[in-house]
C-alpha positions as CSV (number, residue, x, y, z in Angstrom):
1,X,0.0,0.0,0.0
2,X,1.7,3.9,-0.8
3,X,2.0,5.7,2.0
4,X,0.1,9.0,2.5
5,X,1.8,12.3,1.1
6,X,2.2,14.3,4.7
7,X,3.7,16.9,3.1
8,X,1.1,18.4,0.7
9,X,-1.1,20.2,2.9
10,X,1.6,22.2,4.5
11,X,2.8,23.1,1.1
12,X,-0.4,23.7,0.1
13,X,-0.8,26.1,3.2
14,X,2.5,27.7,1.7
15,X,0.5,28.6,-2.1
16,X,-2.3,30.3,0.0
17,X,-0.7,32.4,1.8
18,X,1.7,33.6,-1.5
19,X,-1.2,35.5,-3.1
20,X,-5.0,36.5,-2.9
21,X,-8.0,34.0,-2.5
22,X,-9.2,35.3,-5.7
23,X,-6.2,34.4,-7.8
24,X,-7.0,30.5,-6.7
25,X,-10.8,29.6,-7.7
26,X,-9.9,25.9,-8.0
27,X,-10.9,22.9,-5.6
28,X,-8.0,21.9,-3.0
29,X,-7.9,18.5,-5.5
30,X,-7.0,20.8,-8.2
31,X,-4.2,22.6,-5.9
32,X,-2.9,18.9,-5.1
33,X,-2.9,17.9,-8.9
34,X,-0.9,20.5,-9.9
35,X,1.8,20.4,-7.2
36,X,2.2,17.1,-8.2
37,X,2.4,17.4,-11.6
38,X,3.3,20.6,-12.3
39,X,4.0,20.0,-16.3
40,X,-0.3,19.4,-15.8
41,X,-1.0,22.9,-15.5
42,X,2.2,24.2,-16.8
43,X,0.3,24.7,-20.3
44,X,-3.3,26.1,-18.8
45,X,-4.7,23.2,-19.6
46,X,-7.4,22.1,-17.5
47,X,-5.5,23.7,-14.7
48,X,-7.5,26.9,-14.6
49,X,-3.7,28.5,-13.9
50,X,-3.9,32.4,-13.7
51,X,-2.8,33.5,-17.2
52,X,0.2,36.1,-17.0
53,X,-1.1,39.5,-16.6
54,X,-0.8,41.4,-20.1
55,X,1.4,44.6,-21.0
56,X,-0.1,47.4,-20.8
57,X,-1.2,49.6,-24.0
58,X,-0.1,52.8,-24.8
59,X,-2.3,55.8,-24.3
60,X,-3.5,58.0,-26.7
61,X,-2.5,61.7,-26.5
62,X,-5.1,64.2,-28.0
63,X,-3.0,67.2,-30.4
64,X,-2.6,70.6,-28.7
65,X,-4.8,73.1,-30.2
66,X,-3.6,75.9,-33.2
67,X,-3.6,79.0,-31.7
68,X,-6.2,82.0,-32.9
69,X,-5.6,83.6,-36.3
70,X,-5.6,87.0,-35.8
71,X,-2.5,88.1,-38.4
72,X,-5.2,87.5,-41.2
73,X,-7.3,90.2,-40.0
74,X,-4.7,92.5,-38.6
75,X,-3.0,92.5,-42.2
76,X,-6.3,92.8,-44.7
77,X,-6.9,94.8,-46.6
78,X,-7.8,98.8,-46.0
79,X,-11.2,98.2,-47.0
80,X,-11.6,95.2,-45.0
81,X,-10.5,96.5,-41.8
82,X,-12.7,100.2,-42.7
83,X,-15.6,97.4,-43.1
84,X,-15.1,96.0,-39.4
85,X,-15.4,99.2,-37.8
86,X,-18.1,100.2,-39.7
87,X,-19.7,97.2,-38.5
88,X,-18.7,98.0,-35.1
89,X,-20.8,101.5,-35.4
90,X,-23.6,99.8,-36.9
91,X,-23.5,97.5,-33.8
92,X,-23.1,101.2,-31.4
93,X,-20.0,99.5,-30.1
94,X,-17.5,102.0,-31.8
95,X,-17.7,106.0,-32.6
96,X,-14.4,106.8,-33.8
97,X,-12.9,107.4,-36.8
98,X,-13.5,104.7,-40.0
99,X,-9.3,105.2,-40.7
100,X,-8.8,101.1,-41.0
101,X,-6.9,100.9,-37.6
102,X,-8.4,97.4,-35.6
103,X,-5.2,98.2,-33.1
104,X,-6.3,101.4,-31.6
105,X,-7.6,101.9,-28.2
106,X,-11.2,102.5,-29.3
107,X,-11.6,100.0,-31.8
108,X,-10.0,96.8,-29.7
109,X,-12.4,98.2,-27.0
110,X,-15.4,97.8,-28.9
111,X,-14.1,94.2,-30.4
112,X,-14.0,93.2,-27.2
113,X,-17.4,94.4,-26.0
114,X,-18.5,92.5,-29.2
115,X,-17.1,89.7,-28.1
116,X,-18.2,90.0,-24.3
117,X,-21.5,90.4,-26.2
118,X,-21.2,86.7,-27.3
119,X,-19.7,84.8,-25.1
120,X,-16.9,84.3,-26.5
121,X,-12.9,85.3,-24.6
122,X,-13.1,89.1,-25.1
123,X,-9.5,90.0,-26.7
124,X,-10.0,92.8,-28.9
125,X,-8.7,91.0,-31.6
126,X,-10.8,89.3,-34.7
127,X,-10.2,85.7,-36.4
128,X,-11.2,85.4,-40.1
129,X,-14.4,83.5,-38.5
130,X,-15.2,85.9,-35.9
131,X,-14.8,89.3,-38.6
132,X,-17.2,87.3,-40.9
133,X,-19.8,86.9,-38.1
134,X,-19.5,90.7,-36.8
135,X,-20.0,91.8,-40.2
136,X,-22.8,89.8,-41.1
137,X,-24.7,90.4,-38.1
138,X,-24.2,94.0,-38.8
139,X,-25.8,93.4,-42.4
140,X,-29.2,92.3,-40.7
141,X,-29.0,95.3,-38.1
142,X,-31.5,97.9,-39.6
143,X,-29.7,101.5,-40.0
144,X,-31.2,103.5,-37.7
145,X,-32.0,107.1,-38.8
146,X,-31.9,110.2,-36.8
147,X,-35.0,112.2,-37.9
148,X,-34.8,115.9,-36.9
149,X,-37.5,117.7,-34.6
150,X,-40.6,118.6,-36.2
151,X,-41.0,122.5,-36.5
152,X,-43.7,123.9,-36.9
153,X,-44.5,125.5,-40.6
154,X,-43.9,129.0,-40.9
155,X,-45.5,130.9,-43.8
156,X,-43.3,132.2,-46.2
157,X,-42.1,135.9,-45.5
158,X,-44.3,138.0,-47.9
159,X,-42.0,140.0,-50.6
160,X,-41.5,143.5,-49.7
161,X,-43.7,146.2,-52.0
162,X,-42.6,148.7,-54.1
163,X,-42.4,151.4,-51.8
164,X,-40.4,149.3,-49.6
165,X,-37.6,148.7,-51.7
166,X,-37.3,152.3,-52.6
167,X,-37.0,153.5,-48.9
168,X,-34.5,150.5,-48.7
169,X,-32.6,152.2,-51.7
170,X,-32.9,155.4,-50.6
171,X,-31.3,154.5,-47.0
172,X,-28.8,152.5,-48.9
173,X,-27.8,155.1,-50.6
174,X,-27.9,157.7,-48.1
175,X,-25.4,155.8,-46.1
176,X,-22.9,155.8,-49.0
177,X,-23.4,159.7,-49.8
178,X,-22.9,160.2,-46.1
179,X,-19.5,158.2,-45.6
180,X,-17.8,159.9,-49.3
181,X,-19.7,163.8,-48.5
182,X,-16.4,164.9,-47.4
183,X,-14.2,164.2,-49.5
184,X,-16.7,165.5,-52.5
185,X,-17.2,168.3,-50.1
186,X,-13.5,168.9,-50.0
187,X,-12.6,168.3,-53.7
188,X,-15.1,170.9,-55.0
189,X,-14.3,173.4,-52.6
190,X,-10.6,173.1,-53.6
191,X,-11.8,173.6,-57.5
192,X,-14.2,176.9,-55.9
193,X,-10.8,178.2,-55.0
194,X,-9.0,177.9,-57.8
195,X,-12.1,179.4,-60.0
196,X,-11.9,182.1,-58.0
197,X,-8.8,182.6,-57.9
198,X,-8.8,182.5,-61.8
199,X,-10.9,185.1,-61.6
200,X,-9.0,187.5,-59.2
201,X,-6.2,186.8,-61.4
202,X,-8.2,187.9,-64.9
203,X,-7.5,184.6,-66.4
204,X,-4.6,182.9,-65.1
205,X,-4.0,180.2,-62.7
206,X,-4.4,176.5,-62.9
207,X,-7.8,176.7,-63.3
208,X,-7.4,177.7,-66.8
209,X,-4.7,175.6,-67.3
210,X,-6.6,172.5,-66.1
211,X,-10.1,172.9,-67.3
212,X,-9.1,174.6,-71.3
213,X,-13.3,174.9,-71.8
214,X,-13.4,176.6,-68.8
215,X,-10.6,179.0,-69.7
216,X,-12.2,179.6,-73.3
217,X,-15.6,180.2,-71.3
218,X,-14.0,183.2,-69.4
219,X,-12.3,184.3,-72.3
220,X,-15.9,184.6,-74.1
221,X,-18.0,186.4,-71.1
222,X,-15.2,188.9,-70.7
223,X,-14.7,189.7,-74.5
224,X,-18.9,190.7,-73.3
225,X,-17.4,192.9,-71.0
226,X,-19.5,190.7,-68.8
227,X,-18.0,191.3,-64.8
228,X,-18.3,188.1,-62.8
229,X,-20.2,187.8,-59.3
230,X,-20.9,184.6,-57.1
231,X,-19.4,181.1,-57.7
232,X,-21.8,178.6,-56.4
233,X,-20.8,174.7,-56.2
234,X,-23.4,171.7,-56.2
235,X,-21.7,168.1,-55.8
236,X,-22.9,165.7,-58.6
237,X,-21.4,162.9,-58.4
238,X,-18.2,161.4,-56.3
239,X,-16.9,158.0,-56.3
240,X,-13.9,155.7,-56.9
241,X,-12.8,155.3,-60.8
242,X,-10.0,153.1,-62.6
243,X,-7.6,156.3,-62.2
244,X,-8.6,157.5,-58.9
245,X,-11.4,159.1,-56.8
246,X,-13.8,161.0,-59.7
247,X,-15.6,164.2,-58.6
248,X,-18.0,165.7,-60.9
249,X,-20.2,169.0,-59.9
250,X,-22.6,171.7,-61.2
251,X,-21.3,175.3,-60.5
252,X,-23.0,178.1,-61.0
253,X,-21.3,181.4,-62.1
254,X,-23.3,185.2,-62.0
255,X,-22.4,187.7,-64.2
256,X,-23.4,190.8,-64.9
257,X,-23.4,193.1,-68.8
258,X,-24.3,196.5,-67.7
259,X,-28.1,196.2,-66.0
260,X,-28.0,192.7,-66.8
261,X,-27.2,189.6,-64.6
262,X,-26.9,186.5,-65.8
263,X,-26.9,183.1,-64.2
264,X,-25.0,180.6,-66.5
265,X,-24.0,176.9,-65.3
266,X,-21.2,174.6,-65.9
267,X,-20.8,171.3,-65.5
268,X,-17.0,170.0,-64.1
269,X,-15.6,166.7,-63.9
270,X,-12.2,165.3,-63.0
271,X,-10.0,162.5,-61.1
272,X,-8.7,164.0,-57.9
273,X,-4.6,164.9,-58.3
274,X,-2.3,167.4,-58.2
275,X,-2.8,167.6,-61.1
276,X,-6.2,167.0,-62.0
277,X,-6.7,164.2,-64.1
278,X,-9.3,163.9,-67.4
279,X,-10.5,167.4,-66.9
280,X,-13.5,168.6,-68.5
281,X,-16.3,170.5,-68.6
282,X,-19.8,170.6,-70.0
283,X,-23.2,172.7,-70.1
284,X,-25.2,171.5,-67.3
285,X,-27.7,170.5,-70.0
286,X,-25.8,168.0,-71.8
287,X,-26.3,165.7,-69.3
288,X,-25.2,162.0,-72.1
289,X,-21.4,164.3,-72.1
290,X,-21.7,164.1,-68.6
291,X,-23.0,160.2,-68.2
292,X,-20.1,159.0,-70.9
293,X,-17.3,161.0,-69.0
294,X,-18.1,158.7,-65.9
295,X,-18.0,155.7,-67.7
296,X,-15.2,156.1,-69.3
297,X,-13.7,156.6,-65.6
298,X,-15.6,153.8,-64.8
299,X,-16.7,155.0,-62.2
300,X,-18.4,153.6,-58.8
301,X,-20.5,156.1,-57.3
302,X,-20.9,156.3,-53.6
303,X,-22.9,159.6,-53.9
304,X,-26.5,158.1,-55.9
């Protein structure tokens, strides 16, 4: 008879303690077998041995993220970049100038207001994606028109009559006679003087030598033996001309033949100088000699 195997149990004892409970589902016959044969369960085979633990496999890594694009937008075109900030004021987040500059203080502000706006990380900077979304959200924003107050109609001012405009003409005109009344005043008491003093002389001075009609005139009246009396001036016209200030006015000479007195008047005209310039002189009834001698100065009245 073969004697019992004493020493299985403790070596079984010796397995059990090695590793966990769970590692060794098989019957203690099982355990027995395989010490015994260990070629048995060497293989797996029927042995139900723990298979040997596999190598682990490697972990897949996710890529990191491109960072934003925001060079495209920075570096379009002028146009482009006007086109984002006029989208901006569409949106009331900018009110600055449209001058294409996405990296000023104002326009990265609004961007970034845009982009609290949205949810999105508020940078003041635009992708290509972002620019195309602000500007076509700005397309379906209605332009909003600033109407000004309503006034009230007023009737239309009713056109002045006749008489109006010729009291308007009149004061016109009276302020121009009164700013150029003395210097007229001056010039044709200068040319009373020299008359006169023409006179005094019998027929010389510069009067004469000026004014060759009015020299011929005195000539005539005192071949009459006409005596001369008063010298009174009237101021026709004054006013600037292409050659200087023109004075033109009526005087009126009294003379006397005998019993007789006689009032005759002459018409003088000139540019102020020293001097006088285009002298003449004309019958106070030709008044067309008198009208072509001022334009011919071209003269600008500031007396009527």
């Amino acid at each position: 008879m073969r004697a019992p195997c004493r020493s299985a149990w403790p070596r079984l004892a010796v397995l059990v303690l090695l590793g966990p409970a769970a590692a060794f589902a098989q019957s203690a016959g099982e355990v027995e077998r395989c010490f015994q044969n260990p070629s048995a369960c060497a293989s797996g085979g029927g042995g139900g041995g723990a298979a040997p633990p596999a190598a682990h496999a490697p972990v897949a890594t996710r890529p990191a993220a491109p960072a934003p694009d925001y060079a495209t937008v920075l570096n379009s075109s002028d146009a482009d970049r006007k086109k984002i900030q006029e989208s901006l004021r569409t949106l009331d987040k900018y009110n600055g100038p449209i001058d294409g500059n996405l990296q000023s203080e104002a326009t990265m502000k609004a961007i970034s207001d845009w982009q609290k706006g949205r949810g999105t990380p508020a940078v003041g900077k635009l992708t290509p994606p972002e620019a195309a979304q602000l500007n076509a959200e700005a397309a379906r924003t209605p332009i909003r028109r600033i109407e000004p107050p309503a006034q009230a109609a007023t009737p239309p001012a009713a056109a002045p009559s006749n008489a109006d405009q010729l009291k308007a003409l009149q004061a016109r005109l009276a302020e121009r006679r009164k700013a150029a009344e003395p210097k007229a005043n001056a010039a044709v008491q200068a040319l009373v003087g020299d008359l006169k003093a023409y006179v005094a002389a019998d027929g010389k001075g510069v009067a004469g030598d000026q004014f060759a009609g009015f020299a011929k005139w005195y000539a005539d009246n005192k071949a009459a033996s006409r005596t001369f009396g008063a010298i009174a001036p009237v101021v026709d016209d004054y006013g600037d001309a292409k050659a200087g200030a023109a004075t033109s006015a009526e005087i009126g000479f009294e003379t006397k033949q005998g019993t007789n007195t006689y009032n005759q008047c002459l018409m003088f005209a000139w540019i102020e100088g020293s001097p006088r310039k285009n002298a003449q002189i004309f019958s106070c009834d030709d008044v067309a000699a008198v009208e072509k001698w001022k334009t011919d100065q071209a003269l600008k009245s500031a007396w009527r």
